[in-house]
SELOLO-112847 format. One record per residue (C-alpha): residue number from 1; residue in three letters; x, y, z. Coordinates in steps of 0.05 Angstrom, whole numbers, plus 5000, padded with zeros to 4 digits. Last residue first. Layout:
REM residues N
+-----+------+------+------+------+
! seq ! type !    u !    v !    w !
+-----+------+------+------+------+
! NUM !  ALA !    X !    Y !    Z !
...
+-----+------+------+------+------+
//
This chain:
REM residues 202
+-----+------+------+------+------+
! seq ! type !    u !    v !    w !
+-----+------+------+------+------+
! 202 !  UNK ! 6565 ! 7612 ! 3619 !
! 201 !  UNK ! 6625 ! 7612 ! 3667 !
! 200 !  UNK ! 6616 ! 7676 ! 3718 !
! 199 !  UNK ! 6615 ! 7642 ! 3780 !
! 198 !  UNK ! 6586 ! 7677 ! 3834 !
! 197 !  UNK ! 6626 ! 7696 ! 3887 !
! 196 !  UNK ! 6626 ! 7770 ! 3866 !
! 195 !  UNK ! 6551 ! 7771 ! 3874 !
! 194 !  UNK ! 6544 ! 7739 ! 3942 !
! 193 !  UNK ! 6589 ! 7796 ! 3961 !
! 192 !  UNK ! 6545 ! 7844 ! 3929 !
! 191 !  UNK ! 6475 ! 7820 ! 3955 !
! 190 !  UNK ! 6502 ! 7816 ! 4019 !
! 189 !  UNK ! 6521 ! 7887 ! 4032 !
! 188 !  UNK ! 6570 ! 7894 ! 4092 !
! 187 !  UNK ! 6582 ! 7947 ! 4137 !
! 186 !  UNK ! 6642 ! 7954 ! 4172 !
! 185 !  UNK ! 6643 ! 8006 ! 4241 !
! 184 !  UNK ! 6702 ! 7999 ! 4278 !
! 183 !  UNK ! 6739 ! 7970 ! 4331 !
! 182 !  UNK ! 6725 ! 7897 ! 4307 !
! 181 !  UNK ! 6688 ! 7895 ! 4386 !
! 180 !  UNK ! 6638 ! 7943 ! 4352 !
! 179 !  UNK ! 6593 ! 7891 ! 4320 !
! 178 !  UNK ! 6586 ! 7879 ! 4245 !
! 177 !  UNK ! 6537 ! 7917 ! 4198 !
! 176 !  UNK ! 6489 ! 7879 ! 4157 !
! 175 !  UNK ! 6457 ! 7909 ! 4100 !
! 174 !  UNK ! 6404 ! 7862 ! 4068 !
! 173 !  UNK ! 6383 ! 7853 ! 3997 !
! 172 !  UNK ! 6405 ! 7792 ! 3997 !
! 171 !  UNK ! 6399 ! 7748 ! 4055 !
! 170 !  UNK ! 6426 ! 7748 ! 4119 !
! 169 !  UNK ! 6431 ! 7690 ! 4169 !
! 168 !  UNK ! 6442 ! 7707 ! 4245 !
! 167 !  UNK ! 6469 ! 7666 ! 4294 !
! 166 !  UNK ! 6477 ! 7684 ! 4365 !
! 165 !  UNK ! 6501 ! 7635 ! 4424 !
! 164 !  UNK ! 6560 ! 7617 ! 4388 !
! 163 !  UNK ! 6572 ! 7547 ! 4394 !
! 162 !  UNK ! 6623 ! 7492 ! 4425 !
! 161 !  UNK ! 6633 ! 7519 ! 4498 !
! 160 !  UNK ! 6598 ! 7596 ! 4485 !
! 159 !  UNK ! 6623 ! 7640 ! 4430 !
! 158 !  UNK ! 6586 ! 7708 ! 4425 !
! 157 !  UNK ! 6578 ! 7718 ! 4354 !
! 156 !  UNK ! 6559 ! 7689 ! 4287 !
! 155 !  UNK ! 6538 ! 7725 ! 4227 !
! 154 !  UNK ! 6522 ! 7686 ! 4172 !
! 153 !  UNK ! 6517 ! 7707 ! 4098 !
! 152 !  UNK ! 6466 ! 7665 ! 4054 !
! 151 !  UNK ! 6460 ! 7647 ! 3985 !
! 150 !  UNK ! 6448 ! 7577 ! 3994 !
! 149 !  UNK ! 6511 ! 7552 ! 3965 !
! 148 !  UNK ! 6545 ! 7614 ! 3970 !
! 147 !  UNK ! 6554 ! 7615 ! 4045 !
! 146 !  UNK ! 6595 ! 7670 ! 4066 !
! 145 !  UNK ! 6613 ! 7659 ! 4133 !
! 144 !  UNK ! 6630 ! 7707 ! 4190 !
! 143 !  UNK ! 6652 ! 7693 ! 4256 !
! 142 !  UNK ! 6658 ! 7745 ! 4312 !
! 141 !  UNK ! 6688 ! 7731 ! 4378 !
! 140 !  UNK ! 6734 ! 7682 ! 4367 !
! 139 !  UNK ! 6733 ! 7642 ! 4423 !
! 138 !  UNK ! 6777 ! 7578 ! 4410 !
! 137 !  UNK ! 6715 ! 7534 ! 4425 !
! 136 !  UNK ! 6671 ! 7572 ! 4383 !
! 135 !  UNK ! 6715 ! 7575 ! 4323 !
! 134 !  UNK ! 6726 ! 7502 ! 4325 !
! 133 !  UNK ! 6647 ! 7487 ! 4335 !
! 132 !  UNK ! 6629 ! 7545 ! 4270 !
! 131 !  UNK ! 6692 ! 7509 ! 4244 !
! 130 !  UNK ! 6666 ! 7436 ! 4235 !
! 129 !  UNK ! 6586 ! 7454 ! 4222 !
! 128 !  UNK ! 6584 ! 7510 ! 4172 !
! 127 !  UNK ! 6656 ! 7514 ! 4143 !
! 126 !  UNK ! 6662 ! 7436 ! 4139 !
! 125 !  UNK ! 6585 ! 7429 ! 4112 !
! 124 !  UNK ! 6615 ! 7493 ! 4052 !
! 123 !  UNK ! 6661 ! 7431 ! 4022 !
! 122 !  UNK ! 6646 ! 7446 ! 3961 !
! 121 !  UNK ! 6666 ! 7527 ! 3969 !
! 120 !  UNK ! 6647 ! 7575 ! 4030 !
! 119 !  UNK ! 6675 ! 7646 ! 4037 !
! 118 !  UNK ! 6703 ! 7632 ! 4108 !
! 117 !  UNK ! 6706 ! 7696 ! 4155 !
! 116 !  UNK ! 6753 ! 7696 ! 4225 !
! 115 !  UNK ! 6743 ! 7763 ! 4269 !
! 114 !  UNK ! 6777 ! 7793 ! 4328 !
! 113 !  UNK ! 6835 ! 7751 ! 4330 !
! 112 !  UNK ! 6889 ! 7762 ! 4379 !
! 111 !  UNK ! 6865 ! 7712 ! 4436 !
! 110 !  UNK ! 6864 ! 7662 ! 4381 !
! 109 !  UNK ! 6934 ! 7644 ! 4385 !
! 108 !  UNK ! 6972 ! 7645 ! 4324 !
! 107 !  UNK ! 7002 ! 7592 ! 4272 !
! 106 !  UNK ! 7051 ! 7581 ! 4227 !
! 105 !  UNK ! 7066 ! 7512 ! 4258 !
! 104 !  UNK ! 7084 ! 7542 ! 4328 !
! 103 !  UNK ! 7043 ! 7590 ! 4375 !
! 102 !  UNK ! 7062 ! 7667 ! 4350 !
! 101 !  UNK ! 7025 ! 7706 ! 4393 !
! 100 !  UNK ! 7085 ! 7769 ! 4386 !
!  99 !  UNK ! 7067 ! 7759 ! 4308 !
!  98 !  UNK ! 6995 ! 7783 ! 4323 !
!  97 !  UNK ! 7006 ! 7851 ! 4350 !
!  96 !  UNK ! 6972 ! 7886 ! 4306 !
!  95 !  UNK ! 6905 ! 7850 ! 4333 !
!  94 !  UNK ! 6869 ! 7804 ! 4284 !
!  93 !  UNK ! 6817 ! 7817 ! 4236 !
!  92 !  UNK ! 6815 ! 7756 ! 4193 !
!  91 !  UNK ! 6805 ! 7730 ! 4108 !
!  90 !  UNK ! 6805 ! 7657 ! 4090 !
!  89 !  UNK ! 6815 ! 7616 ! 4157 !
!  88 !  UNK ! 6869 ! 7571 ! 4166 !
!  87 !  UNK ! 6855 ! 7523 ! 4220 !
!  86 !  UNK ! 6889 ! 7490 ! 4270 !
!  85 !  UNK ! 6888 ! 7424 ! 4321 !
!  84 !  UNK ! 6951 ! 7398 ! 4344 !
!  83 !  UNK ! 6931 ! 7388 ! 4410 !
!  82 !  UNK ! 6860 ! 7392 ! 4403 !
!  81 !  UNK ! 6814 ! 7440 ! 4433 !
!  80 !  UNK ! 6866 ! 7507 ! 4430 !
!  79 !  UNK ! 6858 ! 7510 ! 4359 !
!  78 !  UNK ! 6913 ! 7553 ! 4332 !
!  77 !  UNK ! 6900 ! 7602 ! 4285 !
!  76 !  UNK ! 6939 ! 7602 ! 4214 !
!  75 !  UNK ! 6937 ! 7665 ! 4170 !
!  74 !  UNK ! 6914 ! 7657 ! 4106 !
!  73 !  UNK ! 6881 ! 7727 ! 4088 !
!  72 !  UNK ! 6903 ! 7779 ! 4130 !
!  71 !  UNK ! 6873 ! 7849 ! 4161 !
!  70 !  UNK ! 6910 ! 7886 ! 4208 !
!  69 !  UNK ! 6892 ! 7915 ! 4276 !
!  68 !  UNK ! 6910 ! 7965 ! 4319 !
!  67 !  UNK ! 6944 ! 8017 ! 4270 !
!  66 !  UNK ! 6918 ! 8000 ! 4194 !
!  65 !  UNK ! 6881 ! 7950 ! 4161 !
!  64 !  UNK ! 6813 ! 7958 ! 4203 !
!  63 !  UNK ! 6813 ! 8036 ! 4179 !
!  62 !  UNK ! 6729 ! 8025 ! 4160 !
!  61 !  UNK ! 6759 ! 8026 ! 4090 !
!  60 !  UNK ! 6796 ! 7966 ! 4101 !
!  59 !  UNK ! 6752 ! 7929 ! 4129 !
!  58 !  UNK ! 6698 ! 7949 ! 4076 !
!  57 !  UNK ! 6751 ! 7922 ! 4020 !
!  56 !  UNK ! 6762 ! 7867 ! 4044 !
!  55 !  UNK ! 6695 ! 7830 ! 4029 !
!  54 !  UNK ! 6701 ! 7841 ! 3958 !
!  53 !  UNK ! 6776 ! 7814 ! 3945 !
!  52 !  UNK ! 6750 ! 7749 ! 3984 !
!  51 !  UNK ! 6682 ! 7743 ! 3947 !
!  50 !  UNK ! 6731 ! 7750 ! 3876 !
!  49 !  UNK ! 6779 ! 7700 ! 3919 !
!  48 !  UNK ! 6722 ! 7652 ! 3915 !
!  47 !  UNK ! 6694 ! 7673 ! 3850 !
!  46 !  UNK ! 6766 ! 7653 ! 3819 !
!  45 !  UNK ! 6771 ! 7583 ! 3835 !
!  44 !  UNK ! 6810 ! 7566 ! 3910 !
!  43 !  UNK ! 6864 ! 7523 ! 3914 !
!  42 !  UNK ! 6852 ! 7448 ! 3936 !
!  41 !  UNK ! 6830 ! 7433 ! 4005 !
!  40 !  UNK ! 6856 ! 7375 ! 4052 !
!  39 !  UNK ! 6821 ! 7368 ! 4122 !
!  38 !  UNK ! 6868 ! 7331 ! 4172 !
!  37 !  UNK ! 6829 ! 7304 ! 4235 !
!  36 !  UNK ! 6841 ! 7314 ! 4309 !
!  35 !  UNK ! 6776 ! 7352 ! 4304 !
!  34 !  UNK ! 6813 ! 7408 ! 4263 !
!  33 !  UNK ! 6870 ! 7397 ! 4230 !
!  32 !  UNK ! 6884 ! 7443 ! 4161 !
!  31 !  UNK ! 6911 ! 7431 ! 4101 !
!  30 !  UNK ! 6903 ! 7485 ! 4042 !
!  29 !  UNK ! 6919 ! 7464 ! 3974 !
!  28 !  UNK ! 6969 ! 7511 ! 3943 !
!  27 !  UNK ! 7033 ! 7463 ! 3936 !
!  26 !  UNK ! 7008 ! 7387 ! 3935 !
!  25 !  UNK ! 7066 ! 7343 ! 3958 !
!  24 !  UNK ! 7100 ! 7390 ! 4007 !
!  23 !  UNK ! 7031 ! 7407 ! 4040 !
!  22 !  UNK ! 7014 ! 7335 ! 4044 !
!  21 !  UNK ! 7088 ! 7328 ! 4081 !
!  20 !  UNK ! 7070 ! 7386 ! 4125 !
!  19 !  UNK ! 6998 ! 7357 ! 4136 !
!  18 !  UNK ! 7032 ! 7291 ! 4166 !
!  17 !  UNK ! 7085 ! 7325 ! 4204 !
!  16 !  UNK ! 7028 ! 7365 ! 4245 !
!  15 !  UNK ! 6988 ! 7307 ! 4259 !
!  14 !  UNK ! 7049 ! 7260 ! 4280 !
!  13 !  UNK ! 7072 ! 7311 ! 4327 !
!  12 !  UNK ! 7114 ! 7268 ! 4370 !
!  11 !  UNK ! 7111 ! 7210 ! 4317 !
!  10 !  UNK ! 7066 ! 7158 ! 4296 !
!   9 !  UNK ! 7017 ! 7163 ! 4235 !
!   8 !  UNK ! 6942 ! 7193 ! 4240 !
!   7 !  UNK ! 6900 ! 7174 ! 4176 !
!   6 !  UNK ! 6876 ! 7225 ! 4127 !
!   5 !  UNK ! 6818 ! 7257 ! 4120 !
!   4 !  UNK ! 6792 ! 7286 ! 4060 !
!   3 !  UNK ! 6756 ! 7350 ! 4059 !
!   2 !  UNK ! 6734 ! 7376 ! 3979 !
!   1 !  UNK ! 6739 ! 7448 ! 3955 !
+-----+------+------+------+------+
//
């Protein structure tokens, strides 16, 4: 998926009504604001949500999809660093009561998310550098991204200002199992998510 950004018109929310009208143009692409700029991404190809479909299954095993917390795919979060600044992560663990931190826009406070993952596509610089900052700032505690570029999944935790103070990259072969503050325990197995978000085209 490619970033483009577009340029800021006038308006009360001129941020906001711009990605709404790019979202009314192109149906499925994913716009998001982060940085006081509009990132537009087209639909995801199939090893993306195949990385997606893998990784949710472990949270819901570990009972993450039921009674305190759910787990959701495409759920806004609001970016508390800019004023119209959100993001739409790919998969989260958010409290159960999310809709009662309902913000504006489709979008949540972060106070109610426990975990925000990106499976990463051609624009994996944005989910790397751009959100790990965005993330931060909004204090999520736990971010997760599945870099299939380099074959890598990143555990991030313990936001501080713009950065999580630990970073961890895993490679396959590895187990890595995610800490407590999900409320459970979810194990992951990098060698089989990286797996599923390969492409299978010959």
């Amino acid at each position: 998926m490619s970033a483009a950004a577009v340029e800021r018109p006038s308006g009360d929310r001129p941020l906001i009504a711009a990605a709404n009208r790019i979202m009314e143009r192109f149906p499925g692409y994913r716009v998001e604001i982060i940085g006081c700029q509009i990132l537009v991404s087209p639909p995801a190809d199939a090893p993306h949500a195949r990385a997606l479909t893998e990784l949710m299954r472990p949270f819901i095993v570990a009972g993450l999809a039921d009674g305190e917390t759910e787990v959701l795919q495409g759920i806004g979060l609001w970016l508390p660093a800019g004023g119209e600044d959100y993001a739409i992560p790919d998969l989260v663990v958010v409290d159960a009561d999310l809709e009662e931190h309902f913000v504006e826009n489709n979008c949540y406070d972060p106070v109610c998310f426990r975990l925000v993952l990106e499976v990463t596509s051609s624009n994996y610089g944005t989910d790397l550098r751009t959100k790990v900052a965005a993330y931060a700032e909004a204090k999520v505690p736990v971010y997760v991204i599945v870099d299939r570029k380099h074959q890598r999944l990143h555990v991030l935790t313990d936001p501080a200002g713009n950065k999580y103070e630990n970073h961890r990259p895993h490679a396959p072969g590895e187990t890595v199992t995610l800490p407590d503050s999900l409320g459970a325990m979810v194990t992951l197995d990098v060698a089989e998510i990286l797996e599923a978000g390969r492409s299978r085209r010959t």
